[in-house]
py3Dmol code that shows the C-alpha trace and the ligand (Angstrom):
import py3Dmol

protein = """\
ATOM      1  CA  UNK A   1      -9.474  28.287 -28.372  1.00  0.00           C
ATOM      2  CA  UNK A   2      -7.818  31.148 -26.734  1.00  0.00           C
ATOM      3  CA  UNK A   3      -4.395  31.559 -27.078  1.00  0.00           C
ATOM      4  CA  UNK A   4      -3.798  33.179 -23.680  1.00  0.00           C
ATOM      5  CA  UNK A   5      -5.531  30.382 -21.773  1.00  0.00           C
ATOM      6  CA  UNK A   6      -2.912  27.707 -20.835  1.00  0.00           C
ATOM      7  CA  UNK A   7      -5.606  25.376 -20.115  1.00  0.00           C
ATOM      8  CA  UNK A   8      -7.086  25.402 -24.036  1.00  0.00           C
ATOM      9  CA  UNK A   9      -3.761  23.506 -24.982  1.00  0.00           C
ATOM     10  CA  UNK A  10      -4.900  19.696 -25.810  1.00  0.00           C
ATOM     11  CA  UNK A  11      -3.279  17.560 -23.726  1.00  0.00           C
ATOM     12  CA  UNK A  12      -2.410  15.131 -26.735  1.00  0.00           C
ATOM     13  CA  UNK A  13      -0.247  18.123 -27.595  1.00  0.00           C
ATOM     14  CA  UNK A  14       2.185  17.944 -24.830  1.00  0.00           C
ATOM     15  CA  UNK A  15       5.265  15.744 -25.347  1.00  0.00           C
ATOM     16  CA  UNK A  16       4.755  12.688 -23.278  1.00  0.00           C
ATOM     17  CA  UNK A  17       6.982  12.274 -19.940  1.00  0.00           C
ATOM     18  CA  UNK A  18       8.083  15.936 -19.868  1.00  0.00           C
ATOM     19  CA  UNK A  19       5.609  17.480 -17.366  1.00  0.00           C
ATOM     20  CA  UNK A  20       7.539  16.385 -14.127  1.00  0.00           C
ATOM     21  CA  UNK A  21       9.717  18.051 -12.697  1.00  0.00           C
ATOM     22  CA  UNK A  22      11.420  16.354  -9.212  1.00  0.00           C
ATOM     23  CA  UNK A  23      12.240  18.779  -6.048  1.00  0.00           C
ATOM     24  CA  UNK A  24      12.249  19.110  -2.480  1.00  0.00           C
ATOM     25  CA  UNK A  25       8.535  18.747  -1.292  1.00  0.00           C
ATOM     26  CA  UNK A  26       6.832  20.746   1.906  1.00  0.00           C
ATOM     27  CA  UNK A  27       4.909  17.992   2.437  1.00  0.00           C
ATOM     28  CA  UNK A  28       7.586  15.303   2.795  1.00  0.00           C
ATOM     29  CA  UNK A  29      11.265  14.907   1.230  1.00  0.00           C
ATOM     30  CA  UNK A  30      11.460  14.802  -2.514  1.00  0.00           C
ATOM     31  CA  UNK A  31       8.174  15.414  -4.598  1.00  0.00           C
ATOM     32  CA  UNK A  32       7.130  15.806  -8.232  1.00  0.00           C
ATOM     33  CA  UNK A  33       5.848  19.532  -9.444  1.00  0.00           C
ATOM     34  CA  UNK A  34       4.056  20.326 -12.618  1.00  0.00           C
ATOM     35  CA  UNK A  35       6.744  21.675 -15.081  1.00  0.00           C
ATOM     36  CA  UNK A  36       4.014  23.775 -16.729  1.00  0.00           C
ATOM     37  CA  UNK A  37       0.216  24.187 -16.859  1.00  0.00           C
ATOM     38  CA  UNK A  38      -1.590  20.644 -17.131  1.00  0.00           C
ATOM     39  CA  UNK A  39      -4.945  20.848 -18.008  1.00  0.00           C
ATOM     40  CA  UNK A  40      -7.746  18.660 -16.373  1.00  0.00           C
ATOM     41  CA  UNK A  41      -7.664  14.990 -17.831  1.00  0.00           C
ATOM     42  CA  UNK A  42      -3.830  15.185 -19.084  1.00  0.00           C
ATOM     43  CA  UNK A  43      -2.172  11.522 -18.596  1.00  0.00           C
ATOM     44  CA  UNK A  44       0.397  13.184 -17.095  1.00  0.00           C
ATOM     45  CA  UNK A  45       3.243  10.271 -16.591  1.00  0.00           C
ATOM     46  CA  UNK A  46       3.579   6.551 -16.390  1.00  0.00           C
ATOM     47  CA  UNK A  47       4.038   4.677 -13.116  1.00  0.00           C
ATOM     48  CA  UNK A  48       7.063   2.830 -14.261  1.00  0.00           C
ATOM     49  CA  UNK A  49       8.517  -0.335 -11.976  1.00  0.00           C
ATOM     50  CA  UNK A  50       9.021  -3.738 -11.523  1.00  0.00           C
ATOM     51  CA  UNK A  51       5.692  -5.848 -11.643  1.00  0.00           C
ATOM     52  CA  UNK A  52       5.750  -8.143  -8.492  1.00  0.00           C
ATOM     53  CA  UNK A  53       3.744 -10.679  -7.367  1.00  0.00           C
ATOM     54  CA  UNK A  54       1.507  -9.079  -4.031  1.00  0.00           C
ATOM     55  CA  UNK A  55       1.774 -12.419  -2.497  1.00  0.00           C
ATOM     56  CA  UNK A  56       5.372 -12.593  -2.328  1.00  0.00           C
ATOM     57  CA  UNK A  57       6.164  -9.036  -1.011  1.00  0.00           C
ATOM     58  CA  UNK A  58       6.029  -9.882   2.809  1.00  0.00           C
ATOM     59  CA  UNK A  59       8.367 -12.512   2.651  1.00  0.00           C
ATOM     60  CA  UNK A  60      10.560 -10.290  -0.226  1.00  0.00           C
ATOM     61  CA  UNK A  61      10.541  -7.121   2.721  1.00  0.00           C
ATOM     62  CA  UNK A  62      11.279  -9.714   5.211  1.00  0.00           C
ATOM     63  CA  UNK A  63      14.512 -11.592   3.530  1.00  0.00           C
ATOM     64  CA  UNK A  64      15.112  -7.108   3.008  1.00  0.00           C
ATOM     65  CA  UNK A  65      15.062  -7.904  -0.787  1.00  0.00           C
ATOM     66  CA  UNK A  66      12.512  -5.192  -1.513  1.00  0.00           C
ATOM     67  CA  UNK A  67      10.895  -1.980   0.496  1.00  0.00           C
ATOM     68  CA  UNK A  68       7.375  -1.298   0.023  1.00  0.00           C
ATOM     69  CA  UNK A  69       8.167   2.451  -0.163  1.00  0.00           C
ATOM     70  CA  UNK A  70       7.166   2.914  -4.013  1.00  0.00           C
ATOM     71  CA  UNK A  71       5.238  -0.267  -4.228  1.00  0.00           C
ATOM     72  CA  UNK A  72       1.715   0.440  -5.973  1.00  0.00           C
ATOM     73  CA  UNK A  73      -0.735  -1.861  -5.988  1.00  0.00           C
ATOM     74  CA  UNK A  74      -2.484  -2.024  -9.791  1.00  0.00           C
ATOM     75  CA  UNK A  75      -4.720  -5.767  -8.769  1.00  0.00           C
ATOM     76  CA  UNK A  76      -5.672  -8.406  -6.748  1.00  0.00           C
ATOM     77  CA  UNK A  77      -2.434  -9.954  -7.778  1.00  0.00           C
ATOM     78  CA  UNK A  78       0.240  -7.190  -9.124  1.00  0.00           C
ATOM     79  CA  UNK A  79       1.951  -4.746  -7.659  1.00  0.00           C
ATOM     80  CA  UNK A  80       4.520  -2.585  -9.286  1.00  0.00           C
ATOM     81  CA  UNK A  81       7.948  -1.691  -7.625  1.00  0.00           C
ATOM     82  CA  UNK A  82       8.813   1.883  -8.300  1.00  0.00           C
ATOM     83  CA  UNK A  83      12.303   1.041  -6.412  1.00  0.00           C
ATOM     84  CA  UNK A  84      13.185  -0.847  -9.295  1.00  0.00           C
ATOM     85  CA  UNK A  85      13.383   0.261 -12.707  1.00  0.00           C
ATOM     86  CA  UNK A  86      11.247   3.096 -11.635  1.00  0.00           C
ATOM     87  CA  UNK A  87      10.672   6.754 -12.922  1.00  0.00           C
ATOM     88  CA  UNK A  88      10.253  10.466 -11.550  1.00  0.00           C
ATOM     89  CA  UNK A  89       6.536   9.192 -11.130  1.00  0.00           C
ATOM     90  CA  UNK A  90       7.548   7.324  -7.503  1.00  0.00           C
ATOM     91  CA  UNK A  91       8.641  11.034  -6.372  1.00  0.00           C
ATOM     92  CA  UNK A  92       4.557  11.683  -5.995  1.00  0.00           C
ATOM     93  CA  UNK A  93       3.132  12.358  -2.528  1.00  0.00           C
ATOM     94  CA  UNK A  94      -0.004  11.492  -0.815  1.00  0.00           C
ATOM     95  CA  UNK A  95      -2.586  13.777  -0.318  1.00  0.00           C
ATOM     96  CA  UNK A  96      -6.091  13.777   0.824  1.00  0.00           C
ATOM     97  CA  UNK A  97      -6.699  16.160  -1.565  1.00  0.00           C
ATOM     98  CA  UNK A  98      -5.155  15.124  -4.830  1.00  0.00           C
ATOM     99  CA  UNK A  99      -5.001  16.817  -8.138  1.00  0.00           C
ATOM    100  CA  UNK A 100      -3.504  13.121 -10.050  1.00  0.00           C
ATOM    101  CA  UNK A 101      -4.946   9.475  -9.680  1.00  0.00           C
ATOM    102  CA  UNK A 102      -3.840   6.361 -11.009  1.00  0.00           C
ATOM    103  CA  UNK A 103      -5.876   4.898 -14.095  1.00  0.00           C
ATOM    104  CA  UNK A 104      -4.510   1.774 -16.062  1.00  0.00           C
ATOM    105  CA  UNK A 105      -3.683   3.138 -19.783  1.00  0.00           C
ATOM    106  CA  UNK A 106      -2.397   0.152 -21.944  1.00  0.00           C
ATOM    107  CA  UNK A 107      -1.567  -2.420 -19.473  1.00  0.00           C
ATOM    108  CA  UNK A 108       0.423   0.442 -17.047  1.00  0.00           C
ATOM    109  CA  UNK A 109      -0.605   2.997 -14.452  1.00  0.00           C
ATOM    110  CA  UNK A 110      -0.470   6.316 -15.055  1.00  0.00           C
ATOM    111  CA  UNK A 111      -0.721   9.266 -13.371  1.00  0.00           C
ATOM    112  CA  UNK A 112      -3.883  11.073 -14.814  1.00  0.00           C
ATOM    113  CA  UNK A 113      -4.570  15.117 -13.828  1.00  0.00           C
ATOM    114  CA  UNK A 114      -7.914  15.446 -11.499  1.00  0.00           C
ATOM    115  CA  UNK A 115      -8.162  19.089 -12.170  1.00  0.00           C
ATOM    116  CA  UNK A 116      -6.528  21.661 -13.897  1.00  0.00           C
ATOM    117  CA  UNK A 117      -2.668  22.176 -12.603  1.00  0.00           C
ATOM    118  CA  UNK A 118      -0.541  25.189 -12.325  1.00  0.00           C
ATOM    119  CA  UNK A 119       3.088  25.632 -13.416  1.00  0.00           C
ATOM    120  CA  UNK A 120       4.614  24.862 -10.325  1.00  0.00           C
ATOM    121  CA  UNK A 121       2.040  22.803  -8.243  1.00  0.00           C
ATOM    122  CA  UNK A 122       2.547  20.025  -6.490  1.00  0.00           C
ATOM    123  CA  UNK A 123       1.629  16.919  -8.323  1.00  0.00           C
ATOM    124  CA  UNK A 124      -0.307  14.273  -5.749  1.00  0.00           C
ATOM    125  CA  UNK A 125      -2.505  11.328  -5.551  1.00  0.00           C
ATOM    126  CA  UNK A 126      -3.920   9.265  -2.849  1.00  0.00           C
ATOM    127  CA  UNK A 127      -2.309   6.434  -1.834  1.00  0.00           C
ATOM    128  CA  UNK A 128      -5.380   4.561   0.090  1.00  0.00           C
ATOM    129  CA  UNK A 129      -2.734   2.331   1.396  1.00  0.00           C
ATOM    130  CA  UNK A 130      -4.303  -1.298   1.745  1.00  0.00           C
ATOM    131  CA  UNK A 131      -2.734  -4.310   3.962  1.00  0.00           C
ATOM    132  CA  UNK A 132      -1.651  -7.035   1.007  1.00  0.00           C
ATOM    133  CA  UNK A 133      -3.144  -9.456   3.094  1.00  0.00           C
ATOM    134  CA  UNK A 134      -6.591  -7.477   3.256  1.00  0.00           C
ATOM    135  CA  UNK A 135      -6.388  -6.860   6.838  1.00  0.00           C
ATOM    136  CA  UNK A 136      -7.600  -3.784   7.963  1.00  0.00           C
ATOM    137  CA  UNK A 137      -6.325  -1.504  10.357  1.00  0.00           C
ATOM    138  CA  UNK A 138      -8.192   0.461  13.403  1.00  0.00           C
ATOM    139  CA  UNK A 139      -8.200   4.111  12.407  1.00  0.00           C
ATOM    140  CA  UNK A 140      -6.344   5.120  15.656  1.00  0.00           C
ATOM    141  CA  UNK A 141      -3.751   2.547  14.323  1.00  0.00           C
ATOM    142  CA  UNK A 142      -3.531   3.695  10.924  1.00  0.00           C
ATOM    143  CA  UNK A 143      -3.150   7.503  12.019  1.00  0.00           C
ATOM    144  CA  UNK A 144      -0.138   6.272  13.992  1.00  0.00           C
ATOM    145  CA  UNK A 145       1.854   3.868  11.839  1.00  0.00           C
ATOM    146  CA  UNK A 146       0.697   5.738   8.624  1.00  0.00           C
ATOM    147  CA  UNK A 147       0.670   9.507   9.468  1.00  0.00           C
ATOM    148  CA  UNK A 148      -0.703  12.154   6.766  1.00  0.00           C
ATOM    149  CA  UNK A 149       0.446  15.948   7.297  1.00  0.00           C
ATOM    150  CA  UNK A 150      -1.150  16.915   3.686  1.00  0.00           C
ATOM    151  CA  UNK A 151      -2.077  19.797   5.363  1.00  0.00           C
ATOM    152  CA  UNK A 152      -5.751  19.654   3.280  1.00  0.00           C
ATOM    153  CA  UNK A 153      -8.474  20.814   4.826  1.00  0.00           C
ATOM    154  CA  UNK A 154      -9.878  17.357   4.754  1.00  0.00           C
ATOM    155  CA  UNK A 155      -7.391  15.440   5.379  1.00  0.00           C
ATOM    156  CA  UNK A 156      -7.873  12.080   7.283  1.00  0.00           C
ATOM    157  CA  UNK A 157      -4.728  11.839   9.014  1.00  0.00           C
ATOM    158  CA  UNK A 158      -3.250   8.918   7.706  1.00  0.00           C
ATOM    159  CA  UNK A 159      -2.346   7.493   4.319  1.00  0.00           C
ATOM    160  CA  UNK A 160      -4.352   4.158   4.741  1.00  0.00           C
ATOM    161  CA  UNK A 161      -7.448   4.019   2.598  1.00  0.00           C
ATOM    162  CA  UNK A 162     -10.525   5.598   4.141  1.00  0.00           C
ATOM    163  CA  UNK A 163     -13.303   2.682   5.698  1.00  0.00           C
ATOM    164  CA  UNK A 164     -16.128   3.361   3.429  1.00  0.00           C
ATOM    165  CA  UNK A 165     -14.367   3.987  -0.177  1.00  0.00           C
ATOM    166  CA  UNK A 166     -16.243   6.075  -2.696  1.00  0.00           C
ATOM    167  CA  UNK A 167     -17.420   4.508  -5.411  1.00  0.00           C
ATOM    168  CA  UNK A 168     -14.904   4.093  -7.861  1.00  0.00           C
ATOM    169  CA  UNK A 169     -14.392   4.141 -11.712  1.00  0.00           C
ATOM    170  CA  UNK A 170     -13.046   0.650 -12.736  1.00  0.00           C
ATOM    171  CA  UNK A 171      -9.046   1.304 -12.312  1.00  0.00           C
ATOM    172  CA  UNK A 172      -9.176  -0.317 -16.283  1.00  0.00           C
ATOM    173  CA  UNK A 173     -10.782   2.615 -17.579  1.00  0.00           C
ATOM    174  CA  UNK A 174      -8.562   3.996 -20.932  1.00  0.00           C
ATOM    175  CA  UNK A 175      -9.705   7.293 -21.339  1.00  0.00           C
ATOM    176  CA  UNK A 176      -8.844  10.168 -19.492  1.00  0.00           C
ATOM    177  CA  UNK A 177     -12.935  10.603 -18.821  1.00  0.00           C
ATOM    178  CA  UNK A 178     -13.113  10.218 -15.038  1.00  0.00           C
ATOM    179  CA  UNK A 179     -14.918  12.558 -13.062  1.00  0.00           C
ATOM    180  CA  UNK A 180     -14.076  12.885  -9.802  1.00  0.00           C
ATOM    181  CA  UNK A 181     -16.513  11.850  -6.669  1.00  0.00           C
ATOM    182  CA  UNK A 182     -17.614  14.299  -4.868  1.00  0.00           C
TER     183      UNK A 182
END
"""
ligand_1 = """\
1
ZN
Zn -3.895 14.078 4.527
"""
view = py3Dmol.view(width=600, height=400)
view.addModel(protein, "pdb")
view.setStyle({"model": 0}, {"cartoon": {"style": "trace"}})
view.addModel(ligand_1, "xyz")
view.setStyle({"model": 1}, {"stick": {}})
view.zoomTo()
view.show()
């Protein structure tokens, strides 16, 4: 281990739910930034919320019970509500390129580090936002209603998930493991 390297800290040795910090984003009105280094792998925060049912949120958006701006889908069935009950983890952005991605840890999502993070980054993940109903949306369509100015190099101009997903570890997987598809 070398003591000058940020990135030989084990991650097991950073205090849980003190590596977000929450701040005006370039990419889009509040975000959450790396309060320090955070090495590849690091489960970095919990997605905290309300667990809903998917099935009732049209109708709960439609009565304007419930906005779908922090709503994260975790199954076929359950969605969680960062609007309610909900932690600095809802302050993420979307990008094409992120450096976090959502894995189920006990139960709850968390926010798991893709790569090595700087102090000070931008913490991100991709939304691949998906119709509850399963419909899908023309890509013209999506780029309208569901803009992305990431500003990656790759980015696919909108926030909706990409036609042909990679494939993907199961979202179930407990250990901070994942490699990322290239
Ligand atoms: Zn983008």
């Amino acid at each position: 281990m070398n003591p000058g390297d940020p990135f030989s800290i084990k991650s097991s040795e950073w205090p849980e739910r003190d590596l977000v910090r929450v701040q005006a984003s370039a990419i889009h009105g509040t975000g959450a930034f790396a309060k320090g280094p955070i090495p590849r792998g690091t489960r970095i925060i919990e997605y905290k919320g309300q667990r809903c049912r998917k099935a009732d949120l049209p109708a709960a958006v439609e009565r304007g019970e419930r906005q779908l701006t922090y709503v994260l889908n975790l199954d076929e069935e359950l969605a969680i509500d960062g609007a309610v009950a909900g932690n600095e983890a809802r302050f993420l952005n979307h990008s094409c390129a992120p450096n976090c991605e959502v894995i189920i840890f006990d139960g709850a999502p968390h926010l798991y580090a893709l790569q090595d993070i700087l102090e000070g980054a931008e913490l991100t993940f991709d939304y691949q936002l998906q119709s509850p109903t399963g419909h899908r949306l023309s890509r013209a369509l999506s780029r309208e209603l569901f803009p992305c100015h990431c500003g990656a190099p790759a980015c696919r101009g909108t926030l909706v998930a990409p036609p042909r997903r990679p494939a993907r570890a199961t979202p179930r997987r407990s250990a901070p493991s994942y490699s990322p598809q290239r």
